[in-house]
Backbone of each chain as ProteinMPNN parsed JSONL, in Angstrom:
{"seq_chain_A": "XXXXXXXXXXXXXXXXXXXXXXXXXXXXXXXXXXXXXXXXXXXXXXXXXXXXXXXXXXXXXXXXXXXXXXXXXXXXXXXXXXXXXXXXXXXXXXXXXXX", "coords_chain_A": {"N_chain_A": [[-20.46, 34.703, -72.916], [-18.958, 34.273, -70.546], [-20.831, 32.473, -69.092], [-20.471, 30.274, -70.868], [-17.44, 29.475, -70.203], [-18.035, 29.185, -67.291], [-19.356, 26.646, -67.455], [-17.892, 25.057, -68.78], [-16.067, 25.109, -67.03], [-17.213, 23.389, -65.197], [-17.239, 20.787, -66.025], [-15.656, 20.215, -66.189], [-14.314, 19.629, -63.539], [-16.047, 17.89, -62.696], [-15.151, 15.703, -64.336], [-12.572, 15.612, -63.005], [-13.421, 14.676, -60.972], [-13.63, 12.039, -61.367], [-11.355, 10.877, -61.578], [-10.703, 10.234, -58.749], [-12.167, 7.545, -58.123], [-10.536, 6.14, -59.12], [-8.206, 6.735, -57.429], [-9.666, 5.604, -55.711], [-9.319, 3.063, -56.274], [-7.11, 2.055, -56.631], [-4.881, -0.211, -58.283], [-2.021, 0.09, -57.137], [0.475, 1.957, -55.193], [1.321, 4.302, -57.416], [-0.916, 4.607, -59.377], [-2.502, 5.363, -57.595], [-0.82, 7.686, -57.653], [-0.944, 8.786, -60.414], [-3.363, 9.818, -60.291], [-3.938, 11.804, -58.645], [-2.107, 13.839, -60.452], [-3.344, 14.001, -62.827], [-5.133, 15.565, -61.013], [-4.025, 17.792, -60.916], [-3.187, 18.713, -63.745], [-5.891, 19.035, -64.443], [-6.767, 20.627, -62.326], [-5.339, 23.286, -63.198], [-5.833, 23.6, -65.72], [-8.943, 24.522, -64.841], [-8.311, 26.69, -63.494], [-7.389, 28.442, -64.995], [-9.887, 28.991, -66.701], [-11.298, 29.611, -65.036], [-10.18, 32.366, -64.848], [-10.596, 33.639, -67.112], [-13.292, 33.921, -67.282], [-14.331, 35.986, -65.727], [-12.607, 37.762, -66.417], [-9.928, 38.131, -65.168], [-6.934, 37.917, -65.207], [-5.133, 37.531, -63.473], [-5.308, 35.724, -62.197], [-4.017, 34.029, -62.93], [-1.127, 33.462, -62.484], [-1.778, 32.09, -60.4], [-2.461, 29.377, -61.521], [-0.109, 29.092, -62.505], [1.282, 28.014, -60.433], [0.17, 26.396, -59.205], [0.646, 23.977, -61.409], [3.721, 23.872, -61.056], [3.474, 23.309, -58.352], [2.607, 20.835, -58.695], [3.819, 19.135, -59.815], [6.329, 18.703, -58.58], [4.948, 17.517, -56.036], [4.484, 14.842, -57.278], [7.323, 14.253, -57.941], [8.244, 13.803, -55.299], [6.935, 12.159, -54.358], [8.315, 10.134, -55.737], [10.696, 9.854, -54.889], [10.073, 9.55, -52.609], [9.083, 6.926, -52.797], [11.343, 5.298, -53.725], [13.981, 2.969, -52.366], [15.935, 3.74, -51.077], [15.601, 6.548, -50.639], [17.078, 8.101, -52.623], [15.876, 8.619, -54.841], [16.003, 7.941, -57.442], [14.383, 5.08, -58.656], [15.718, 3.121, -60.632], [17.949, 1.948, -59.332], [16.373, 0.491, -57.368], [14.899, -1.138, -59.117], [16.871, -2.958, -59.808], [17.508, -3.852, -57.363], [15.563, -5.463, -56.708], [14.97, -7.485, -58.713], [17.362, -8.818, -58.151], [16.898, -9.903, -55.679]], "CA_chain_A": [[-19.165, 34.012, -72.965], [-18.724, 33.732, -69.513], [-21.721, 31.237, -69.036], [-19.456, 29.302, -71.58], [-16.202, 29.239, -69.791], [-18.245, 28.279, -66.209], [-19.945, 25.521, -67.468], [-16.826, 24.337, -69.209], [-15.463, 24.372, -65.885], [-18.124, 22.736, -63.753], [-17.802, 19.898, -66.462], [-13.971, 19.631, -66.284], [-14.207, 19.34, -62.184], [-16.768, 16.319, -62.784], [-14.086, 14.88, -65.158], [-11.594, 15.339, -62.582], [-13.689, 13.739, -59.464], [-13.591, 10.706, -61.756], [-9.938, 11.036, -61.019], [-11.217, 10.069, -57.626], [-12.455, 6.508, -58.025], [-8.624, 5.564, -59.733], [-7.253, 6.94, -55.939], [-9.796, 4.475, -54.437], [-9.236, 1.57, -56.475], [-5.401, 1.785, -56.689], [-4.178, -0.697, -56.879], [-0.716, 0.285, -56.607], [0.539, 4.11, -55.016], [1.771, 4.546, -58.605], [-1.94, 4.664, -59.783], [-3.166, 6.917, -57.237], [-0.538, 9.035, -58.11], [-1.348, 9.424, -61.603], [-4.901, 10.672, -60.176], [-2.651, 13.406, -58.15], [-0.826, 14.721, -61.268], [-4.581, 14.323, -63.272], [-6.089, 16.356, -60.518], [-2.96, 18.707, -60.891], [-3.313, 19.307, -64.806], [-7.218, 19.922, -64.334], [-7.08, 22.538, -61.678], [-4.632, 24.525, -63.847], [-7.248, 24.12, -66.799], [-10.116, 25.353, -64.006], [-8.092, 28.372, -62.913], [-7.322, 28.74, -66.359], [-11.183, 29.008, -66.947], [-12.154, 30.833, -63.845], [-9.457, 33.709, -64.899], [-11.492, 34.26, -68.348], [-14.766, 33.993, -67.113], [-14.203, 36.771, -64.847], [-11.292, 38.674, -67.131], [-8.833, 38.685, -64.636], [-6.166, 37.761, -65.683], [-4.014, 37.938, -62.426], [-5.398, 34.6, -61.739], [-2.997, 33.147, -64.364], [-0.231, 33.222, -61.405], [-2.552, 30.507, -59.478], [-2.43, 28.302, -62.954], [1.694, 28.935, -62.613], [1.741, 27.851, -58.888], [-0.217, 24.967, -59.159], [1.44, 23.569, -62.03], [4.799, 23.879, -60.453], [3.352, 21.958, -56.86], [1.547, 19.672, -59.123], [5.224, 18.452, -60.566], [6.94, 18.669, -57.238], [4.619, 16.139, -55.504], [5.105, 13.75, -58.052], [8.978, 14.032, -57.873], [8.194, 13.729, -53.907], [6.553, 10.748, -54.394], [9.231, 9.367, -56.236], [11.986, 10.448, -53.793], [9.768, 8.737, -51.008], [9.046, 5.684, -52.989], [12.593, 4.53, -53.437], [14.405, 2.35, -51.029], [17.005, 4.644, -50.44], [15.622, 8.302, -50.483], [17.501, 9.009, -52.998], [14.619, 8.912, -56.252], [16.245, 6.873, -58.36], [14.109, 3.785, -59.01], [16.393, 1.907, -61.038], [18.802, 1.232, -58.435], [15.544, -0.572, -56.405], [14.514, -2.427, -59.936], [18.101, -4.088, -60.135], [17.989, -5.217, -56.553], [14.062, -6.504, -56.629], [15.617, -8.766, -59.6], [18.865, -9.912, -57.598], [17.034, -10.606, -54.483]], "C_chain_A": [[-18.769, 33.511, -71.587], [-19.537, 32.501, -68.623], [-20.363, 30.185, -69.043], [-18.439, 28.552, -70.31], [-17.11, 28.404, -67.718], [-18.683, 27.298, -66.479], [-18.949, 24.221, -68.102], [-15.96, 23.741, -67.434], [-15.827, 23.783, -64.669], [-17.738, 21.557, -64.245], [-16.169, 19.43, -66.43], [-14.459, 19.089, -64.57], [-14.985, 18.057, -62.222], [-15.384, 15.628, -63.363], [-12.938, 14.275, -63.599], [-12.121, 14.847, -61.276], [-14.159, 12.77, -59.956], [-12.316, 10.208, -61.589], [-10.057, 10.28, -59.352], [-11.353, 8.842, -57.436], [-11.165, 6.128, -58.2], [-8.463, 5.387, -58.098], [-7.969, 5.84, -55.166], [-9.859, 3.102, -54.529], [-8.11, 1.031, -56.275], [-4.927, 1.262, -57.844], [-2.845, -0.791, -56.341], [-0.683, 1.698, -55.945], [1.003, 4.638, -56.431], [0.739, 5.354, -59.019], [-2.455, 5.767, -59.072], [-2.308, 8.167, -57.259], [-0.571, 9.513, -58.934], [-2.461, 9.911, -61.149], [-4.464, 11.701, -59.753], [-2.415, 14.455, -59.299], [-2.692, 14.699, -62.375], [-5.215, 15.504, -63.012], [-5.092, 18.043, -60.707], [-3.813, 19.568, -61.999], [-5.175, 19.816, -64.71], [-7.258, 20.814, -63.648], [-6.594, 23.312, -62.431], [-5.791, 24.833, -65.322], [-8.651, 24.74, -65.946], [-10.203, 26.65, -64.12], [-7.942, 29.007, -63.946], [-8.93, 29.867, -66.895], [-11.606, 29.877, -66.304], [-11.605, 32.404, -64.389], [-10.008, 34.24, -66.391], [-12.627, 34.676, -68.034], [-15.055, 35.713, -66.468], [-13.394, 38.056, -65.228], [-10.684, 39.066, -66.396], [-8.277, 37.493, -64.501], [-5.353, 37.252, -64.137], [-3.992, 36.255, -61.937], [-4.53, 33.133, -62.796], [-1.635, 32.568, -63.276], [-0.269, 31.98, -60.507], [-2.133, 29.488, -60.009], [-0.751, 28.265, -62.555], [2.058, 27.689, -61.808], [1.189, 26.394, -58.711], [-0.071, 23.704, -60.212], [2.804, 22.994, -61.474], [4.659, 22.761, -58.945], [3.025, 20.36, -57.445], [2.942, 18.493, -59.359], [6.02, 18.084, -59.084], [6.765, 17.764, -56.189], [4.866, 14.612, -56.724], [6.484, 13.218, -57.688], [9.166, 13.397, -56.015], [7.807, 12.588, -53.517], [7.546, 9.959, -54.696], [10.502, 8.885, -55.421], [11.507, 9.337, -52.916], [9.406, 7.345, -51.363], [10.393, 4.675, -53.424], [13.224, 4.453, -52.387], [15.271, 3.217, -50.585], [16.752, 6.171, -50.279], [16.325, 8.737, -51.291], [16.564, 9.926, -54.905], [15.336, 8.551, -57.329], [16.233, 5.429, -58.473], [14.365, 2.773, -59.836], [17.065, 0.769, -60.593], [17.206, 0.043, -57.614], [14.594, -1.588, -57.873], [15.438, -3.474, -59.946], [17.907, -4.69, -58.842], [16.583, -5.599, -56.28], [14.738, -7.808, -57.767], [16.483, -9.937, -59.154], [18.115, -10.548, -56.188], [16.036, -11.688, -54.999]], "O_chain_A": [[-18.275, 32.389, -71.481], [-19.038, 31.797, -67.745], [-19.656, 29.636, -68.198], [-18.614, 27.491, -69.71], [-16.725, 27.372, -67.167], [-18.465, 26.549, -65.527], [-19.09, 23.001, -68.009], [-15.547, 22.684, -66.958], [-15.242, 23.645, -63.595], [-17.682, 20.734, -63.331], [-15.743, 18.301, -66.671], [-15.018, 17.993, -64.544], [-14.429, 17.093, -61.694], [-14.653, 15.024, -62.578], [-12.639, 13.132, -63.254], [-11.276, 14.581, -60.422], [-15.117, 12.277, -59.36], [-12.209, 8.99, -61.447], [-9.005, 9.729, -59.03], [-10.685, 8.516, -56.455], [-10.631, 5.712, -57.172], [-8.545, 4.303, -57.52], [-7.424, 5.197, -54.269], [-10.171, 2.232, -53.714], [-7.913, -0.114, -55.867], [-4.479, 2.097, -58.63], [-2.5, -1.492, -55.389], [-1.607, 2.5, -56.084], [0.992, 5.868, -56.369], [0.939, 6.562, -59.142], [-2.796, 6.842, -59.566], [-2.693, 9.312, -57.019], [-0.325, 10.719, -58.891], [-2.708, 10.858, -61.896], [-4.558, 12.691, -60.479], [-2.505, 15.672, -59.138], [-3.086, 15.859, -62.5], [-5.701, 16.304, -63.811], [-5.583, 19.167, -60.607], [-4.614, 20.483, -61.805], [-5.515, 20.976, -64.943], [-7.71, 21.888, -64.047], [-7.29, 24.316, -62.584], [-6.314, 25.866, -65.741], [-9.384, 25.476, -66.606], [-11.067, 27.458, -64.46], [-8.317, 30.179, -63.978], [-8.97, 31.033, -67.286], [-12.221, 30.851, -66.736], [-12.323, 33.404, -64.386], [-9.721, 35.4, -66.687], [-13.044, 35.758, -68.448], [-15.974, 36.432, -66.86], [-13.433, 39.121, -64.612], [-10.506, 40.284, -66.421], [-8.682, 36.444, -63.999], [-5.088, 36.054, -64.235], [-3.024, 35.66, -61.464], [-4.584, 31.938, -63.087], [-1.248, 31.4, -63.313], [0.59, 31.217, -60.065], [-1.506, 28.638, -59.377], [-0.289, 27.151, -62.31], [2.748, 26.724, -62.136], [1.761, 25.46, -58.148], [-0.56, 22.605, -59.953], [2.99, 21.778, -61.438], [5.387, 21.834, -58.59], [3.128, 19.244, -56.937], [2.936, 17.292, -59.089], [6.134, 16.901, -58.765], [7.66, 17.25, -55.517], [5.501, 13.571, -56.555], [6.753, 12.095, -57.261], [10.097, 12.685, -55.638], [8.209, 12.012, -52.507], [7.749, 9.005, -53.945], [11.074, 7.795, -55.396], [12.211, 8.405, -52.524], [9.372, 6.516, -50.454], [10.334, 3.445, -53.411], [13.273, 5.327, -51.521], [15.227, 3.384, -49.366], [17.616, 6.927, -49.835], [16.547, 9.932, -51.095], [16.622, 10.949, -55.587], [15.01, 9.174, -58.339], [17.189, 4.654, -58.454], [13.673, 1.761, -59.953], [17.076, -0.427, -60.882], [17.364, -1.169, -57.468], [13.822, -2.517, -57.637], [15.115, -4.657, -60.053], [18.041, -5.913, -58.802], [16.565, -6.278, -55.253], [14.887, -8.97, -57.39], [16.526, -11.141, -59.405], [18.609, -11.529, -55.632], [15.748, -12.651, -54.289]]}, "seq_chain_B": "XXXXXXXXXXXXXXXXXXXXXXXXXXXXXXXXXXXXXXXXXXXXXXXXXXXXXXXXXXXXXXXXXXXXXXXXXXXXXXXXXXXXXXXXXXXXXXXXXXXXXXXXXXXXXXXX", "coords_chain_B": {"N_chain_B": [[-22.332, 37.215, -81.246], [-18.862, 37.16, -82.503], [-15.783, 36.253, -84.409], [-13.981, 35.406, -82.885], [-15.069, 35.001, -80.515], [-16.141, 32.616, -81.443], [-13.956, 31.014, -82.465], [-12.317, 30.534, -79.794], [-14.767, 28.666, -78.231], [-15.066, 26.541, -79.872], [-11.958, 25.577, -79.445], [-11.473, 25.187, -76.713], [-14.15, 23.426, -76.213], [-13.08, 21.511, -77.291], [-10.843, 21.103, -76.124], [-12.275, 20.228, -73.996], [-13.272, 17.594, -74.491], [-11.012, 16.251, -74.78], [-9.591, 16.148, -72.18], [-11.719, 14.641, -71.108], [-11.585, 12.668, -72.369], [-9.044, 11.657, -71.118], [-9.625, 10.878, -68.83], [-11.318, 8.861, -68.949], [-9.379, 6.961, -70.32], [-7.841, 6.724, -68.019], [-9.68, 5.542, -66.237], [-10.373, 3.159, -67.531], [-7.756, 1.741, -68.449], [-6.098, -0.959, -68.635], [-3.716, -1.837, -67.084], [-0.883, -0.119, -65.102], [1.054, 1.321, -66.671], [0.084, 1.78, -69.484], [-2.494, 3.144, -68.547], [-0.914, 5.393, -67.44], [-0.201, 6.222, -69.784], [-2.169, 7.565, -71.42], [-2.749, 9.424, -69.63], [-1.02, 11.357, -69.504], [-0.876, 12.397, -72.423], [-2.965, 12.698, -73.022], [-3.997, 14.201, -71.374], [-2.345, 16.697, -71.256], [-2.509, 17.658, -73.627], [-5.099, 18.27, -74.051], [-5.121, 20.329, -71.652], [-3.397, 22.454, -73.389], [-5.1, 23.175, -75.847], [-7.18, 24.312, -74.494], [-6.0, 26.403, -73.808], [-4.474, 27.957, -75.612], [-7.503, 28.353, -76.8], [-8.364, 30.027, -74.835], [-6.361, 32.137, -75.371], [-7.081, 33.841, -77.322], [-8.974, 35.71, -76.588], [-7.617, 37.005, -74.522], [-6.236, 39.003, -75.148], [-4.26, 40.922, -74.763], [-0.532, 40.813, -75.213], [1.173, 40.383, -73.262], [-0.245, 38.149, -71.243], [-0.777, 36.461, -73.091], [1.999, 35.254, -73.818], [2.143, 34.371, -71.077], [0.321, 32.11, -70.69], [1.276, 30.67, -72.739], [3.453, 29.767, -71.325], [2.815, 28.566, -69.186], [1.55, 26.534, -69.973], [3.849, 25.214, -71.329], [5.841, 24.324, -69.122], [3.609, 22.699, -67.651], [3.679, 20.841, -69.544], [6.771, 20.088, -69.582], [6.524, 18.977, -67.307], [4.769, 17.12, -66.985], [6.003, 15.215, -69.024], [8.212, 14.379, -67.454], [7.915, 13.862, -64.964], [6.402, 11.731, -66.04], [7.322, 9.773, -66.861], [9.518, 9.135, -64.535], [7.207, 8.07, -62.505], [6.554, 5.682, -64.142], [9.05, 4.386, -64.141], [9.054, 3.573, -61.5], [6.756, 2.621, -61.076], [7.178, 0.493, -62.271], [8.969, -2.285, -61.349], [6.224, -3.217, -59.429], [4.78, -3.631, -60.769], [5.743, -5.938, -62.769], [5.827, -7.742, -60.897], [3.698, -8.131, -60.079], [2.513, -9.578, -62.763], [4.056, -11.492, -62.449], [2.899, -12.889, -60.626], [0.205, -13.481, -61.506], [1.017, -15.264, -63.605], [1.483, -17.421, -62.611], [3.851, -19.787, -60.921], [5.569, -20.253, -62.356], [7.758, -19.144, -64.006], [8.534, -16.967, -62.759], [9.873, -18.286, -60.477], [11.831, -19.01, -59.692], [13.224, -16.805, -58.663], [12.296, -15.736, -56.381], [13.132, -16.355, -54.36], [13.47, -15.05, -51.87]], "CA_chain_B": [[-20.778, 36.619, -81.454], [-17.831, 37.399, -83.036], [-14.973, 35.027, -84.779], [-12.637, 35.194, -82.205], [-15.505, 33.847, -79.774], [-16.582, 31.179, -82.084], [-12.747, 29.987, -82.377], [-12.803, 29.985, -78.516], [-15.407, 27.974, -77.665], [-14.677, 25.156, -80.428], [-10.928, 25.133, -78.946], [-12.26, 24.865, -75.11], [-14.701, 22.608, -75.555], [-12.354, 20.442, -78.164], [-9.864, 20.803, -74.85], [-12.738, 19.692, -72.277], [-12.957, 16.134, -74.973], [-9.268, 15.771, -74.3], [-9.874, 15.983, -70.627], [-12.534, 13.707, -70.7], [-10.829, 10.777, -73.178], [-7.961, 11.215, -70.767], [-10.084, 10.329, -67.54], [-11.964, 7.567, -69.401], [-8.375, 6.254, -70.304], [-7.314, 6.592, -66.48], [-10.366, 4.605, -65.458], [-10.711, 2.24, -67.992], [-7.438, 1.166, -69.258], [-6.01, -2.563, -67.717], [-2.633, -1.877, -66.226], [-0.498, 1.393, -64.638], [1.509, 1.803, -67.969], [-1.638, 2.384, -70.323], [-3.15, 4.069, -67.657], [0.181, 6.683, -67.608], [0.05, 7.051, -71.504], [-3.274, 7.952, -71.378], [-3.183, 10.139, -68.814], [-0.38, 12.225, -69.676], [-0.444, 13.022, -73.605], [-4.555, 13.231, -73.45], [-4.819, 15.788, -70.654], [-2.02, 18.038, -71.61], [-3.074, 18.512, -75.059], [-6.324, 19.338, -73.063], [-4.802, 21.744, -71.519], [-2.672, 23.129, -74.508], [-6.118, 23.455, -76.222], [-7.924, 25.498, -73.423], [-5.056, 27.616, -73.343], [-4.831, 28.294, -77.0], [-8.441, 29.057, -76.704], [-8.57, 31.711, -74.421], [-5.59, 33.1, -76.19], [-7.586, 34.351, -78.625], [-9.442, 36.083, -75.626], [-7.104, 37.94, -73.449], [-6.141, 40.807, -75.895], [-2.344, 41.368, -74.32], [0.848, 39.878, -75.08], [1.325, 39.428, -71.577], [-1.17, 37.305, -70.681], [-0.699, 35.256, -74.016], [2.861, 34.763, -73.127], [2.05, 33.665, -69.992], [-0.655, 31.117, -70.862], [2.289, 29.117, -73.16], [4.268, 29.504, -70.429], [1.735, 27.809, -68.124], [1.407, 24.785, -71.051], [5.205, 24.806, -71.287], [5.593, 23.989, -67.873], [2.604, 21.156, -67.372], [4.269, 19.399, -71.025], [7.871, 19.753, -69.571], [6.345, 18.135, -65.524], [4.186, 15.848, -67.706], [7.228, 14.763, -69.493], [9.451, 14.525, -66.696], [7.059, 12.948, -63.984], [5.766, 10.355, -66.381], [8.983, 8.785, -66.872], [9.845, 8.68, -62.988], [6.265, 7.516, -62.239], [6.651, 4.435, -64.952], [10.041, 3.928, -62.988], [8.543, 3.479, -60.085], [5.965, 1.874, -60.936], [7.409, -1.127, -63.006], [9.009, -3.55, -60.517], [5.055, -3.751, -58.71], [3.807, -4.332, -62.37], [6.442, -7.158, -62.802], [5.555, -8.926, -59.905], [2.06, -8.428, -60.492], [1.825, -10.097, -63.561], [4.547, -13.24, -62.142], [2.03, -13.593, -60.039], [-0.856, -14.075, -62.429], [1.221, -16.229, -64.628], [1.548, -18.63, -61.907], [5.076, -19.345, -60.095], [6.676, -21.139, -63.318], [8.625, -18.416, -64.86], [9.273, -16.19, -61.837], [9.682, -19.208, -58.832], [13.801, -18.819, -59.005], [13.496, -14.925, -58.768], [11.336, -15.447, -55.422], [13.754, -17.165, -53.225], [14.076, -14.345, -50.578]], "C_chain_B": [[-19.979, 36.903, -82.765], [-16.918, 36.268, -83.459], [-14.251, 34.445, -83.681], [-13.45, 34.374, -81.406], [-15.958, 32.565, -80.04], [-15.0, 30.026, -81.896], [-12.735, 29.414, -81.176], [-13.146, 28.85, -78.137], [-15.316, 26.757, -78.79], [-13.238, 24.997, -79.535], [-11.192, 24.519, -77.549], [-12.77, 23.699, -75.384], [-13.716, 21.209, -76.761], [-11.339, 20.263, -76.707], [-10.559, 19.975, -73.773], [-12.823, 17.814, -73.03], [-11.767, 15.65, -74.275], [-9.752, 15.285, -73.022], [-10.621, 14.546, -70.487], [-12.372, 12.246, -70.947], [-9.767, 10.791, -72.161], [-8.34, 10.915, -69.075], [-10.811, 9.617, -67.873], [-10.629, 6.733, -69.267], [-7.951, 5.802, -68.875], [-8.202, 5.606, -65.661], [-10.602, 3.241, -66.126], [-9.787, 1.403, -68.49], [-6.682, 0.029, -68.219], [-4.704, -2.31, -66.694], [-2.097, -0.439, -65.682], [-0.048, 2.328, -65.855], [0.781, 2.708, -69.118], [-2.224, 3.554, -69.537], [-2.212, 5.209, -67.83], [-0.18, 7.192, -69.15], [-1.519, 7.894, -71.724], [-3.745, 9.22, -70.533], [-2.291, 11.322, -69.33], [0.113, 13.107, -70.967], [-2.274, 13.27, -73.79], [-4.576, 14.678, -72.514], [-4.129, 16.802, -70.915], [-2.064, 18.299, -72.999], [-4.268, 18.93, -75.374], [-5.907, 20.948, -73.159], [-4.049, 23.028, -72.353], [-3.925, 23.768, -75.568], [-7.042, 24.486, -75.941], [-6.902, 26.396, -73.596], [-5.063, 28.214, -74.681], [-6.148, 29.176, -77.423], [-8.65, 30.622, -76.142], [-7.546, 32.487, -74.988], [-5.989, 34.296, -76.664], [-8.798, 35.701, -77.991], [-9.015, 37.72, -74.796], [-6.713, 39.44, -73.972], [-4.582, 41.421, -75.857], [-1.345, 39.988, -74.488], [1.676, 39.092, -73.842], [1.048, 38.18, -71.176], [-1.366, 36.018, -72.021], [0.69, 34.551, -73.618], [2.849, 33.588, -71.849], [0.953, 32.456, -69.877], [0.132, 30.057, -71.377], [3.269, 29.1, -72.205], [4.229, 28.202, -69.111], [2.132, 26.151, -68.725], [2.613, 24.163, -71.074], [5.587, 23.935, -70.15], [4.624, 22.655, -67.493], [3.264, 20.497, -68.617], [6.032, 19.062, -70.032], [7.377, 18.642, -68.059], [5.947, 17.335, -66.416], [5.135, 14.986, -68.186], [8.216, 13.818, -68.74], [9.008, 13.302, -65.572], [6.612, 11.5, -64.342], [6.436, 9.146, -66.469], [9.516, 8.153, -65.504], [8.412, 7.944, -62.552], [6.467, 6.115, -62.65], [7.685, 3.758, -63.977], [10.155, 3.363, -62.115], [7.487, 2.248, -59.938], [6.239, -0.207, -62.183], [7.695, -2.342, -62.111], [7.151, -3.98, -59.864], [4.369, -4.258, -59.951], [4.392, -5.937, -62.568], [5.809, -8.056, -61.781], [4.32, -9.263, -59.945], [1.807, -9.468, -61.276], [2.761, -11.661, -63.17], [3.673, -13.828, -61.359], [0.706, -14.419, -60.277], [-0.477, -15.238, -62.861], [1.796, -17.419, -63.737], [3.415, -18.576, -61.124], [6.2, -20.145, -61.182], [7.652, -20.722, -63.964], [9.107, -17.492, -63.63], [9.874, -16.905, -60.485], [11.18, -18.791, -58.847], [14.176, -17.348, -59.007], [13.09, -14.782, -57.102], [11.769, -16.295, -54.037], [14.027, -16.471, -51.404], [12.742, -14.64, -49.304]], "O_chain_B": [[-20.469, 36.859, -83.894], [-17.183, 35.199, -82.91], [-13.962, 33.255, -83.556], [-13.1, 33.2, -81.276], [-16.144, 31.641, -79.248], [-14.897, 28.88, -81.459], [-12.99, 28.218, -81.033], [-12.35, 27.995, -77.747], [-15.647, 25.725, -78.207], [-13.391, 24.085, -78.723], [-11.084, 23.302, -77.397], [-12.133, 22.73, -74.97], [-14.032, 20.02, -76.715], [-11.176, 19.108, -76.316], [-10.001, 19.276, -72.927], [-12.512, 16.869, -72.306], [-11.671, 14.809, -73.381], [-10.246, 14.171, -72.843], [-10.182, 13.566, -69.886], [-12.683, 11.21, -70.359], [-9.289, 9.657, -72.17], [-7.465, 10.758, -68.224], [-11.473, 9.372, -66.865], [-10.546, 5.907, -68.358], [-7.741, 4.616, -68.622], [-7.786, 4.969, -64.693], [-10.973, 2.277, -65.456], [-10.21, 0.366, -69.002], [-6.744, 0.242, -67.008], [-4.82, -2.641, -65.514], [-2.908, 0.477, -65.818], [-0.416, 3.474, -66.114], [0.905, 3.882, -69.465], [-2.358, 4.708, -69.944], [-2.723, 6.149, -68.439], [-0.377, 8.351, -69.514], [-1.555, 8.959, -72.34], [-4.787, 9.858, -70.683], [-2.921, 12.346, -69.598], [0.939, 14.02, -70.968], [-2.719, 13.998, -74.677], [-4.994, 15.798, -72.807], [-4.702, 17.891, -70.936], [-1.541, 19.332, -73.416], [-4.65, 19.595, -76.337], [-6.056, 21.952, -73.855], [-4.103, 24.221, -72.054], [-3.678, 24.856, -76.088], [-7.568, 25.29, -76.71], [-7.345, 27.528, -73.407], [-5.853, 29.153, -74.782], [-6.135, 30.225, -78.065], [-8.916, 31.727, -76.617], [-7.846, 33.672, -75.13], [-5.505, 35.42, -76.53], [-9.361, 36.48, -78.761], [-9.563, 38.801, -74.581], [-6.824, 40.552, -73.457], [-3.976, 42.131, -76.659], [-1.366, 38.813, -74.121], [2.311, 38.069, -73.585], [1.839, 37.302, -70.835], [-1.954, 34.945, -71.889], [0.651, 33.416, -73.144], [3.327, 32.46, -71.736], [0.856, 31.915, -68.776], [0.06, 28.898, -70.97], [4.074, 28.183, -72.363], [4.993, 27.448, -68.51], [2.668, 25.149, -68.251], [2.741, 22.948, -70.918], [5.621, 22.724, -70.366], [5.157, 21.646, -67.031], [3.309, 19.274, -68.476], [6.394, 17.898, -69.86], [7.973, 17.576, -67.901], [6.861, 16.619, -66.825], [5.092, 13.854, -67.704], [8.825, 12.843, -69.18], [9.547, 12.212, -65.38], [6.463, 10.512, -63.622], [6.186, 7.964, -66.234], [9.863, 6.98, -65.363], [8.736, 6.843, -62.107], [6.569, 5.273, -61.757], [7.398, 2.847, -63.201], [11.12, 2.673, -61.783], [7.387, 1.334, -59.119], [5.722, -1.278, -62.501], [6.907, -3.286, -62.047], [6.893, -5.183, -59.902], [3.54, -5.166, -60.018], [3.671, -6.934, -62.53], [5.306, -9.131, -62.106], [3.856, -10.401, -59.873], [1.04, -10.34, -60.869], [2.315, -12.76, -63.499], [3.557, -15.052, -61.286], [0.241, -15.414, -59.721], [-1.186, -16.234, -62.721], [2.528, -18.277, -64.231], [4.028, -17.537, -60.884], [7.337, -20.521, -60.898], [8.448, -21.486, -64.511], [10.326, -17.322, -63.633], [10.294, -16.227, -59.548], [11.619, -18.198, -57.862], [15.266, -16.868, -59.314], [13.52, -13.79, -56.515], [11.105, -16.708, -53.086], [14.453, -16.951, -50.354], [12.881, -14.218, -48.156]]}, "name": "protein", "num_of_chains": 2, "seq": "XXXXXXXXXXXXXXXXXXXXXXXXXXXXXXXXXXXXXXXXXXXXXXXXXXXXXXXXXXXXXXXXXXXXXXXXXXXXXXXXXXXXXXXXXXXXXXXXXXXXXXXXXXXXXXXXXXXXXXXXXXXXXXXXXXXXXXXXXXXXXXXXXXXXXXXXXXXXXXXXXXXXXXXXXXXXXXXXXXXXXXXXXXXXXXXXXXXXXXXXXXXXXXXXXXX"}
């Protein structure tokens, strides 16, 4: 069983360094940040994986933690991609329209 | 093998598909939009899959708990992020495509 679960997760990590090409094609920062929040949800399925393979469990905490950052850069992105710092990209759709 | 490991390893590797249709989608589909939908209802029902799987695994209530807790968590960011991402990413889409479609429909938008 534990074969299983590593080979599941050698074959996810390929998956997710296809995630990889996206970040170097772009072509917006939008795009490479969906590869970000991609590479997010696959590590948590990894650690997920690693913490069976191994039956410890404890490594479920990792899966929490990197979930939680995974969301956080996103929102961080967002924050830093509107004109004003404040992360609400509506206000900078209405004035791309008016100007 | 036993049932429980047979369920397992169909759920897993039915989760590592997910994964994989939802990084085909990410590389293959034409704009950011597509690309988002694709990315964010294929991989976490990946990961809702894998997690489910080992469920069936861990033996304690604990550690089952804490696995939908995990999923809870990546559906509610998935949720949450995908929406602000789109957000974000629409005005560069807009302009993108006025730009394709020549300057006949966007030229009195582009005065600055």
């Amino acid at each position: 069983m534990s074969a299983w679960y590593l080979a599941l997760a050698a074959i996810l990590l390929v998956t997710i360094a296809g995630a990889l090409i996206r970040v170097h094609r772009g072509p917006g920062p939008a795009d490479r940040m969906m590869s970000a929040q991609l590479i997010g949800t696959g590590g948590v399925a990894v650690i997920l994986l690693l913490a069976a393979s191994d039956d410890d469990w404890a490594k479920l905490d990792v899966a929490l933690v990197l979930a939680l950052l995974a969301a956080f850069a996103s929102v961080a992105f967002v924050k830093a991609a509107s004109g004003d710092g404040l992360g609400d990209p509506e206000s900078d759709a209405d004035g791309d329209a008016e100007r | 093998m036993n049932v429980l490991d047979f369920v397992t390893i169909v759920l897993t590797g039915a989760g590592l598909v997910f994964f994989i249709a939802g990084t085909a989608g990410l590389l293959r589909f034409p704009d950011t939009h597509s690309r988002l939908h694709a990315l964010t209802k294929a991989d976490n029902l990946g990961l809702g899959l894998i997690a489910l799987g080992l469920a069936f695994q861990s033996g304690s209530l604990y550690v089952i708990v804490k696995l939908a807790l995990i999923w809870a968590l990546a559906i509610l960011a998935a949720a949450t992020t995908s929406q602000l991402i789109a957000r974000v990413a629409l005005p560069a889409e807009l302009r993108r495509q006025r730009g394709k479609n020549g300057l006949k429909s966007g030229s009195e938008n582009e005065t600055r």
